[in-house]
C-alpha positions as CSV (number, residue, x, y, z in Angstrom):
1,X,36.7,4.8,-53.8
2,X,35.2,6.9,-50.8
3,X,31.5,6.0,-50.3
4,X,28.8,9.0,-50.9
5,X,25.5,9.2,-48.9
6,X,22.2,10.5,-50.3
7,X,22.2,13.9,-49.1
8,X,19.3,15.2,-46.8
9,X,18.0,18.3,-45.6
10,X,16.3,18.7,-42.4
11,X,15.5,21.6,-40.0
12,X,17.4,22.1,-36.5
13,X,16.3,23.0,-33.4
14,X,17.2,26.7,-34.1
15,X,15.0,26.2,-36.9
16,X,18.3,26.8,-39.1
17,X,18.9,24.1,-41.9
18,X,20.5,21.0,-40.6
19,X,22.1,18.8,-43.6
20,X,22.9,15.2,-43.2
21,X,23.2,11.5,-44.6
22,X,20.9,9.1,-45.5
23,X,21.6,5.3,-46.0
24,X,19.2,3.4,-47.8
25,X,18.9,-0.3,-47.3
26,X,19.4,-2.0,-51.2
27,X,17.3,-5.0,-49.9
28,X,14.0,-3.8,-47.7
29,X,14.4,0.0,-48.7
30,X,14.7,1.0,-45.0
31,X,16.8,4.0,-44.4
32,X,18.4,5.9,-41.1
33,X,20.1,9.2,-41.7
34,X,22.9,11.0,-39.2
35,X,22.6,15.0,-39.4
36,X,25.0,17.6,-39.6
37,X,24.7,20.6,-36.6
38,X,24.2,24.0,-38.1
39,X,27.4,25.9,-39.1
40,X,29.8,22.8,-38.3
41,X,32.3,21.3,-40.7
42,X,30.6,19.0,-42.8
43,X,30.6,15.2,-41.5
44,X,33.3,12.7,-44.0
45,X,31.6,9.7,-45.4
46,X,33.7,7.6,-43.8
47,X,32.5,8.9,-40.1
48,X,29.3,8.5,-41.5
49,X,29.4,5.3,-41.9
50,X,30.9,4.6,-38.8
51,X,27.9,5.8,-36.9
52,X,25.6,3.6,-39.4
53,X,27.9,0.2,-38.7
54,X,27.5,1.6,-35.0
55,X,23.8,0.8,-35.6
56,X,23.9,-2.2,-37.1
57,X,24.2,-1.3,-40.3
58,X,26.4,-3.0,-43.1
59,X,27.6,-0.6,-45.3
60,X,29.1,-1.8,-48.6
61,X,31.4,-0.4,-51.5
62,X,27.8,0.7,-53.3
63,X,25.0,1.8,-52.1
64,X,23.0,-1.0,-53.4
65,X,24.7,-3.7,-51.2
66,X,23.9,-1.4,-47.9
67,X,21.5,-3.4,-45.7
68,X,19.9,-2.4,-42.7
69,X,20.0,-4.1,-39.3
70,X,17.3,-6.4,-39.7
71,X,18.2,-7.6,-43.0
72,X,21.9,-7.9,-41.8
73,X,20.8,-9.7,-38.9
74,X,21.9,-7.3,-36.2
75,X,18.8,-5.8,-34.7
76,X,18.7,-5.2,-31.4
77,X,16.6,-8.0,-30.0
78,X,14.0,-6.2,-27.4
79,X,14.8,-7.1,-23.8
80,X,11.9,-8.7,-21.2
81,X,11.3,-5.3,-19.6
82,X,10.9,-3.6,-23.8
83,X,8.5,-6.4,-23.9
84,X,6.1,-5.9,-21.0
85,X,6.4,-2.0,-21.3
86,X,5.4,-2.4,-24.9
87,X,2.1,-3.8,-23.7
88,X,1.3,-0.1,-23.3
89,X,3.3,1.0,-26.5
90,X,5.3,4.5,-28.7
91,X,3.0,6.4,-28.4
92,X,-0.2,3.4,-27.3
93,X,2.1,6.1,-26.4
94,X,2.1,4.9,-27.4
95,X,1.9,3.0,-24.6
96,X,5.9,4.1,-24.6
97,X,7.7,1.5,-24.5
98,X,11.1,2.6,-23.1
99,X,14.2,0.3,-22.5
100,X,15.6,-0.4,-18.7
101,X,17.9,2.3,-17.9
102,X,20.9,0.9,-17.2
103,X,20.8,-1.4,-19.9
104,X,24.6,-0.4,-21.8
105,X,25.7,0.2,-18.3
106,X,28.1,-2.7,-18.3
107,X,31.9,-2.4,-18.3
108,X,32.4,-0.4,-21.5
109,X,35.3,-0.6,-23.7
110,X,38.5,1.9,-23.6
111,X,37.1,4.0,-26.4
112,X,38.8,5.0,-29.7
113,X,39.6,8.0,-31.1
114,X,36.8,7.4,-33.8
115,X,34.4,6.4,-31.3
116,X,34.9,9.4,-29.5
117,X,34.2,11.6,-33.0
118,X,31.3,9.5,-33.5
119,X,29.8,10.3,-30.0
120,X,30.9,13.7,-30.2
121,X,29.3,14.1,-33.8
122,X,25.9,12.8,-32.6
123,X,25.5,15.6,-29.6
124,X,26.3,17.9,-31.8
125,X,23.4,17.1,-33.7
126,X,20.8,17.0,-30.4
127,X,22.7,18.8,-27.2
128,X,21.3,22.5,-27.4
129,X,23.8,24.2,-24.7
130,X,24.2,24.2,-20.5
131,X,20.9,25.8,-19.8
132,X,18.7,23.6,-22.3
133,X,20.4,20.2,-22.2
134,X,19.4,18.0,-24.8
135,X,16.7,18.8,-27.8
136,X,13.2,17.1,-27.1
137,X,13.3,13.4,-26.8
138,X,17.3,13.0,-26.2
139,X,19.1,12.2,-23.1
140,X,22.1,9.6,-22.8
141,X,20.3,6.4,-22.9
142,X,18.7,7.7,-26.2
143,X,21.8,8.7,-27.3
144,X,23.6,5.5,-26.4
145,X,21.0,3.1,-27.9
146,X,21.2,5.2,-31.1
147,X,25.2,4.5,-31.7
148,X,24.5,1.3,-29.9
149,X,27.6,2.2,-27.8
150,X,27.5,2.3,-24.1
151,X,25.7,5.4,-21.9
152,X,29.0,5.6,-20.2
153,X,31.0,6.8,-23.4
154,X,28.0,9.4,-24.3
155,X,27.9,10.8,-20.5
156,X,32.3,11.3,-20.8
157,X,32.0,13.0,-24.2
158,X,29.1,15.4,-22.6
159,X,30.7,15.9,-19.6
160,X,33.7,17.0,-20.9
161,X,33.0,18.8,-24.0
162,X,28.9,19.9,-23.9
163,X,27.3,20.2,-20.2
164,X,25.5,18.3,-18.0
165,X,22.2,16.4,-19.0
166,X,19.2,18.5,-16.8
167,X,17.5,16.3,-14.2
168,X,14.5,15.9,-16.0
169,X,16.3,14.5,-18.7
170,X,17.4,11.3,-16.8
171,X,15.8,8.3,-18.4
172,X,14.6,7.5,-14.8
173,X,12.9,10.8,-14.3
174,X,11.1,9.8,-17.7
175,X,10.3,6.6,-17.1
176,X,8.1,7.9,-14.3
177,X,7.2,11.1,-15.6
178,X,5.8,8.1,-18.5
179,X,4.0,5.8,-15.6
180,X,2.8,8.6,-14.2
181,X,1.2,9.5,-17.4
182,X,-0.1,6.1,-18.0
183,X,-1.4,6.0,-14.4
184,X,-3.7,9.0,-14.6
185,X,-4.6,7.9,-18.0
186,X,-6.1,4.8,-16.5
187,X,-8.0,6.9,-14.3
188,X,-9.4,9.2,-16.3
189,X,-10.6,6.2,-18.4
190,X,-12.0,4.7,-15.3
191,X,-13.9,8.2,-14.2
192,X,-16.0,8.4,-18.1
193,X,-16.4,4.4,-17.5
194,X,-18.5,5.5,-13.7
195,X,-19.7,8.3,-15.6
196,X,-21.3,6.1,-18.4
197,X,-22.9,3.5,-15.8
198,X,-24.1,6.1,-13.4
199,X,-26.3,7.4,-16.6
200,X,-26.9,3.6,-17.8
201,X,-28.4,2.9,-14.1
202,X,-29.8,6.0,-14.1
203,X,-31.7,5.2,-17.7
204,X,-32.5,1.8,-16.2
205,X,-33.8,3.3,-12.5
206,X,-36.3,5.2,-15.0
207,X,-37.2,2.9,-16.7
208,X,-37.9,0.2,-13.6
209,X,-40.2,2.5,-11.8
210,X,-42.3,3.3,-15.0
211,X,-42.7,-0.6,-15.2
212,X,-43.7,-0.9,-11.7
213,X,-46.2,1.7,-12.3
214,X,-47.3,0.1,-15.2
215,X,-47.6,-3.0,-13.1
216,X,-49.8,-1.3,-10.7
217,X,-52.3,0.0,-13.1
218,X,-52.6,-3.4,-14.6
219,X,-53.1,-4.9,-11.4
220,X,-56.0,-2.1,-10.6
221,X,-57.8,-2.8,-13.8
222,X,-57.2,-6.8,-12.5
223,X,-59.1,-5.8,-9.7
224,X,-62.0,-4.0,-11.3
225,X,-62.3,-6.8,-13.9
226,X,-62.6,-9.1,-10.7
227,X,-65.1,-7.1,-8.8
228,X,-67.1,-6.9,-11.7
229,X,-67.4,-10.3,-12.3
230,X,-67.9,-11.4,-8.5
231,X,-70.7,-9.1,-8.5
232,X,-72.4,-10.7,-11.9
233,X,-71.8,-14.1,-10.2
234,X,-73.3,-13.4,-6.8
235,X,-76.4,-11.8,-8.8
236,X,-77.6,-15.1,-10.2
């Protein structure tokens, strides 16, 4: 018996409707969906479900045995350089934490004729055309860590059948368009923190020379109190 996905509904980037399939996990109740392009033929289960195993899914005869990647075992385990990015975060941008490009850059695999589908399925779903490149968000890498295949199947299917990815697109240009970010975050932060202790010292300046003209009138009335009492002990 073919397997049946929960239907979904979601809005394109042409703001047209943009079915798709959601998998729900029968243990944790985690779910990940794949979407349908606008006006394409619709997607057959068993694609479907070939781009969730590509995730790590396992996908069973119901859907109550489907379990997600982390209950199946097969998350993706973040790498040293996901680790000391996340220190900033996802937006902590979140600090963003984004994974070293290059990172399904090894030797890839000959790919299959359903690997191709599945690769071709999922830029359908978030390559706009020539002039726009991908939808907000996308760009190979995403793409690749998505299907969990490697960048180098996602940049053949685009080369050959979509367009090229724009420059600003690159997960390098990204990666520093993010630092950059961070970077005049920091000093914005660091501009309001000189800001606040230029007002603190100037509260505290204030507040010093009132005390050291307290200090002085005490010290005159000191004075008088000692005059006056010299002169009542000389008198005697």
């Amino acid at each position: 018996m073919e397997r049946r996905f929960f239907p979904l509904e979601t809005v394109g980037h042409n703001g047209a409707p943009a079915p798709g399939q959601v998998i729900r996990c029968g243990k944790c109740d985690a779910t990940d969906h794949v979407n349908q392009a606008h006006g394409r033929r619709p997607l057959p289960p068993e694609a479907a479900a070939n781009m969730f195993r590509h995730r790590g899914w396992f996908v069973g005869k119901t859907d109550r045995k489907d379990r997600c990647p982390a209950c199946n075992g097969t998350a993706k385990k973040p790498t040293t350089e996901e680790i000391s990015m996340g220190l900033h975060n996802e937006n902590t941008v979140v600090e963003l934490k984004a994974p070293k490009p290059g990172a399904s850059e090894a030797p890839p695999r000959e790919m299959t004729r359903e690997d191709r589908r599945i690769v071709f399925v999922k830029l359908e779903e978030v390559y706009v055309d020539e002039a726009t490149g991908y939808t907000a968000g996308w760009n190979d890498t995403a793409v690749a860590r998505d299907l969990n295949c490697p960048r180098a199947w996602v940049e053949v299917i685009r080369e050959e059948n979509f367009g090229p990815q724009k420059a600003e697109q690159s997960a390098e240009v990204i990666e520093l368009r993010e630092r950059i970010a961070a970077f005049e975050h920091e000093q914005t932060q660091l501009v309001l923190g000189a800001a606040r202790l230029k007002t603190e010292a100037e509260k505290l300046a204030a507040q010093a020379a009132d005390m050291v003209g307290q200090s002085r009138r005490h010290s005159e009335l000191v004075k008088g109190v000692q005059d006056a009492l010299a002169k009542m002990v000389g008198g005697r």
